[in-house]
C-alpha positions as CSV (number, residue, x, y, z in Angstrom):
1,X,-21.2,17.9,41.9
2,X,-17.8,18.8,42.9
3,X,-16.9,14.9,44.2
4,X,-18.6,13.9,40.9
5,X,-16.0,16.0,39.1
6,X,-13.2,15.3,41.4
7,X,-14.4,11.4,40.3
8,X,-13.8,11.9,36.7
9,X,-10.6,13.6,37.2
10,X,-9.2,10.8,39.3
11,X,-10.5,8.6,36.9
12,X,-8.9,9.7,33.4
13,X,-5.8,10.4,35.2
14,X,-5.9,6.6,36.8
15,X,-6.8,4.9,33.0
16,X,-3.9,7.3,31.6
17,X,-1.2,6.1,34.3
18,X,-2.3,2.7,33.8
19,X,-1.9,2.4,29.9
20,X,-0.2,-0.3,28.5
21,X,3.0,1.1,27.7
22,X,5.3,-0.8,24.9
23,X,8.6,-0.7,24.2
24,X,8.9,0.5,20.5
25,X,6.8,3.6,21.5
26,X,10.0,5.9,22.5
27,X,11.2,5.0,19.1
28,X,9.4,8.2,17.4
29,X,10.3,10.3,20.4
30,X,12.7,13.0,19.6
31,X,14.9,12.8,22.9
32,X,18.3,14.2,24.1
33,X,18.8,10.6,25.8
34,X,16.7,7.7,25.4
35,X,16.2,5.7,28.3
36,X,16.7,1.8,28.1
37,X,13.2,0.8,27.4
38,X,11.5,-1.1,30.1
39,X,9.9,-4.3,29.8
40,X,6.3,-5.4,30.6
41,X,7.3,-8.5,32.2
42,X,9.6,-9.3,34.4
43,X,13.2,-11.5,33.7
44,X,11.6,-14.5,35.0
45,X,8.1,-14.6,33.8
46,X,8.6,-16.0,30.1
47,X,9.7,-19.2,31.7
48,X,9.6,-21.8,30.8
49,X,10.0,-20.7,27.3
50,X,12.9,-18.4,27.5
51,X,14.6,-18.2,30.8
52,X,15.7,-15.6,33.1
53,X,18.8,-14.9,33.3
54,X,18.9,-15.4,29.6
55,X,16.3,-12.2,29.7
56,X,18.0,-10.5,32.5
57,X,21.8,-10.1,30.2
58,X,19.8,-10.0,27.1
59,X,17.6,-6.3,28.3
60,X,19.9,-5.5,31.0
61,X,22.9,-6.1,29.5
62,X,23.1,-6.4,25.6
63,X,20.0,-3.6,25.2
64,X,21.4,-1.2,27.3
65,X,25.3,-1.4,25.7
66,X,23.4,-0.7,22.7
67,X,21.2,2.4,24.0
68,X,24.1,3.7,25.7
69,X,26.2,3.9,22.7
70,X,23.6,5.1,20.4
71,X,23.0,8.1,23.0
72,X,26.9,8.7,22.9
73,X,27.2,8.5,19.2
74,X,23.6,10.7,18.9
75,X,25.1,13.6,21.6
76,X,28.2,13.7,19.8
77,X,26.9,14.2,16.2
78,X,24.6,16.6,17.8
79,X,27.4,18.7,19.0
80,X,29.2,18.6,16.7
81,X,30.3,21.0,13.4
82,X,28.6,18.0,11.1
83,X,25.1,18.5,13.4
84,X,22.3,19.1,10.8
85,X,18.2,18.8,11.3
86,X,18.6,14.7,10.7
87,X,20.5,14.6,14.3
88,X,18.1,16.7,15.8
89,X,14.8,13.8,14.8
90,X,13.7,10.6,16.8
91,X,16.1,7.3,15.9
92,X,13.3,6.3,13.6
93,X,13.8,9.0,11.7
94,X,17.4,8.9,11.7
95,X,17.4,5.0,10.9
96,X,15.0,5.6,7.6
97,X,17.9,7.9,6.7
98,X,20.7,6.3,7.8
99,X,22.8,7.0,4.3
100,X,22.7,10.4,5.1
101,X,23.9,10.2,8.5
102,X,28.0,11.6,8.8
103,X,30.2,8.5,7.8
104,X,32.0,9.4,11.4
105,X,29.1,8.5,13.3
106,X,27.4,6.3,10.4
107,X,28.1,2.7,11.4
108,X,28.0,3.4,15.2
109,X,24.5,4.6,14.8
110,X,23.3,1.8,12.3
111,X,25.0,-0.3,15.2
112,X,23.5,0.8,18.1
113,X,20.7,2.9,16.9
114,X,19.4,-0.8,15.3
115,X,20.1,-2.3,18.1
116,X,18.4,-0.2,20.5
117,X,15.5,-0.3,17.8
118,X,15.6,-3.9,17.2
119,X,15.3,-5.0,20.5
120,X,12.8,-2.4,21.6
121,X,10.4,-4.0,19.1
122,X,11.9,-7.4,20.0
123,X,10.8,-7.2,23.7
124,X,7.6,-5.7,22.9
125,X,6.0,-8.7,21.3
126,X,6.4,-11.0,23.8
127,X,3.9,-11.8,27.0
128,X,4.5,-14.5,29.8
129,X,2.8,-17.8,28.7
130,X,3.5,-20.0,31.7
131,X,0.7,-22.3,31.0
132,X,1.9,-23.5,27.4
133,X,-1.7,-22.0,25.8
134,X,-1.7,-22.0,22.0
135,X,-1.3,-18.6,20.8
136,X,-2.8,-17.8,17.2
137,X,-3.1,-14.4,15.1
138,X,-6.1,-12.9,14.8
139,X,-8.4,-9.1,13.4
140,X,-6.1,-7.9,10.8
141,X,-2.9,-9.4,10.9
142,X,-4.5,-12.8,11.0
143,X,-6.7,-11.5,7.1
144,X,-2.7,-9.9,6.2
145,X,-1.3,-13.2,6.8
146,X,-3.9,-15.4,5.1
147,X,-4.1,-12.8,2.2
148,X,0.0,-13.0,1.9
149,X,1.1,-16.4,2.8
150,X,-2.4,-18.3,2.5
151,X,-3.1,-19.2,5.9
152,X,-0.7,-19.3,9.5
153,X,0.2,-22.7,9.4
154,X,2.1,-22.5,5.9
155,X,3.5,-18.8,7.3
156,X,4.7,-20.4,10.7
157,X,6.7,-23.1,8.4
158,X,7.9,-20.0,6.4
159,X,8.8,-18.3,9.1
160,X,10.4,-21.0,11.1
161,X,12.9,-21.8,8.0
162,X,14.0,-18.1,7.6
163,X,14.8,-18.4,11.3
164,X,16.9,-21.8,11.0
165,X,18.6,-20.9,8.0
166,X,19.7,-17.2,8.9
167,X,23.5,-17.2,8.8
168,X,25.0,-15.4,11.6
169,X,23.5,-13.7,13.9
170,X,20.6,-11.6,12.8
171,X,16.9,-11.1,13.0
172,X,13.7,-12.5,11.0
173,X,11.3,-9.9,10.6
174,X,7.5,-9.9,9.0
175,X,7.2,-6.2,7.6
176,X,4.4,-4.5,5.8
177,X,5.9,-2.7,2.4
178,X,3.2,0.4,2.7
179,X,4.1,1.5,-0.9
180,X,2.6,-2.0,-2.5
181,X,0.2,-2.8,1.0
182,X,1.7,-6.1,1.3
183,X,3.6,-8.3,4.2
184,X,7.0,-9.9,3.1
185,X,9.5,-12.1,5.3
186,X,12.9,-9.7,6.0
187,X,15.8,-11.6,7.2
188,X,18.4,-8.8,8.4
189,X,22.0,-9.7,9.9
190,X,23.9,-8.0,12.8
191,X,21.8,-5.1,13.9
192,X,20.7,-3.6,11.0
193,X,16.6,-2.9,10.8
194,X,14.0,-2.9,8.1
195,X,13.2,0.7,8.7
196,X,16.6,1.7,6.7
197,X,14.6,0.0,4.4
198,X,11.6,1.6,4.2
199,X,9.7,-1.3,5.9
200,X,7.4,-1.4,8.8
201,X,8.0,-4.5,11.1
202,X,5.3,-6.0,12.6
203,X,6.6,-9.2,14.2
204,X,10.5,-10.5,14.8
205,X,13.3,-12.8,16.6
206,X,16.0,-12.1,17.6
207,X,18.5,-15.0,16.1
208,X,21.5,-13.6,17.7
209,X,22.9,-16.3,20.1
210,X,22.7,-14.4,23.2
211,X,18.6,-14.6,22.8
212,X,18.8,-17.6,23.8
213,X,22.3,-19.4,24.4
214,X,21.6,-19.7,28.1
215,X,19.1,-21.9,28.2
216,X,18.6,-23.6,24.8
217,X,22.7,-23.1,23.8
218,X,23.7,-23.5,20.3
219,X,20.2,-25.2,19.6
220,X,18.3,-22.4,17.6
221,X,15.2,-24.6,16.2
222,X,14.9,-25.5,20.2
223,X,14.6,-21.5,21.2
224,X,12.4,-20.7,17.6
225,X,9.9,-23.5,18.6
226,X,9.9,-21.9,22.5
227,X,9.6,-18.3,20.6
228,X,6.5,-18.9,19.2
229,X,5.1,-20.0,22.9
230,X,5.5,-16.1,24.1
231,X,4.4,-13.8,20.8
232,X,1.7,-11.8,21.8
233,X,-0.6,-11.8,18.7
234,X,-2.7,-8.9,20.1
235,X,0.7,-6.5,20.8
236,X,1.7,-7.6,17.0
237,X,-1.9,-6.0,16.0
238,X,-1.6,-3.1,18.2
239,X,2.1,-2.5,16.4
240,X,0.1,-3.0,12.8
241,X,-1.8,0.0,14.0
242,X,1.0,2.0,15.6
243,X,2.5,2.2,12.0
244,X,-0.6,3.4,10.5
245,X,-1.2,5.8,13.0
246,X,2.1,7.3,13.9
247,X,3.9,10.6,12.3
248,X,6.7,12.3,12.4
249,X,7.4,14.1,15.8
250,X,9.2,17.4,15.6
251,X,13.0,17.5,15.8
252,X,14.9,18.9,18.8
């Protein structure tokens, strides 16, 4: 009996280390520091799609300035006479109310707080693909997608063509609008992010150059085309989900 329980012990704890963890999870965390969120893949393992060392200064370089900064900019409102119970919530919570942020550390947390946002749901969508498999939506986003843009081949075109035509550097993001219950196309440029406005993003590409320069160059339609090759279609569901499911967490 005791071995039995020992068993079961051994067991939850096992299934609970060995959870799937993504990215945009530490997103709702209220933290003193966030941590640069790890990947589930490593630098070299969405080749041939997107290549390594493209990856490597892309996470390890670009994503961490940003999630450095953002924890500087967050430690110094925090301690600051201008600290009030908005600097004391997770960077979603902050982001949704980024208007009401200090205007001397506004821009630096749109800046960085987005772009250690943005690229934390970024990386999260994407899965090694090595062997060129179609990958296709599916369960609810799939009957979202059809019910919005009629079916995935008209949304891919759709989505392809906010990609090309994005001036700048930016991302293209599918969001739900949870007021209405409907998915829309989001363009946003530099690092700002749809939860400012009141969105809840889904699926996205990065369009900044240094997603991609590395391999593909200045050739974004080459890199978009590639992109599609490494979306994980059952992470973008398990995102749909996180939305619905996740609240609040308690300030600092």
């Amino acid at each position: 009996m005791i071995r039995f329980i020992w068993y079961c012990l051994f067991s939850v704890s096992l299934l609970t280390f060995c959870r799937a963890y993504y990215p945009y999870e530490d997103i709702i965390e209220v933290l003193n520091q966030y941590p640069l969120p790890s990947l589930n893949f490593g630098y070299n393992e969405l080749e041939p799609h997107i290549d390594g060392k493209t990856v490597q200064v892309h996470h390890g370089g670009h994503h961490r300035a940003y999630t450095n900064k953002m924890n500087a900019a967050l430690k110094e409102w925090r301690a600051s006479g201008e600290e009030s119970a908005l600097s004391r919530k997770s960077i979603l919570e902050i982001l949704k109310s980024i208007e009401d942020v200090p205007n001397q550390w506004k821009t630096t947390i749109r800046n960085n707080g987005g772009g250690y946002l943005n690229h934390a749901i970024y990386f999260s969508l994407l899965s090694p693909n090595p062997e060129r498999k179609s990958r296709l939506p599916f369960g609810t986003v799939l009957r979202r997608i059809e019910k919005a843009f009629g079916n995935f081949s008209e949304f891919r075109d759709m989505f392809t063509k906010s990609a090309l035509t994005l001036f700048g550097s930016g991302y293209v993001w599918l969001c739900r609008e949870r007021k209405h219950d409907v998915l829309t196309f989001f363009p946003t440029v530099n690092q700002e992010s749809p939860v400012s406005y009141g969105l809840e993003p889904i699926l996205v590409i990065d369009v900044w150059e240094h997603a991609y320069y590395l391999k593909h160059q200045n050739k974004r339609g080459s890199y978009v085309e590639d992109w599609w090759n490494v979306v994980d279609w059952e992470i973008v569901n398990k995102l749909y989900d996180f939305w619905n499911k996740s609240k609040p967490h308690e300030e600092l």
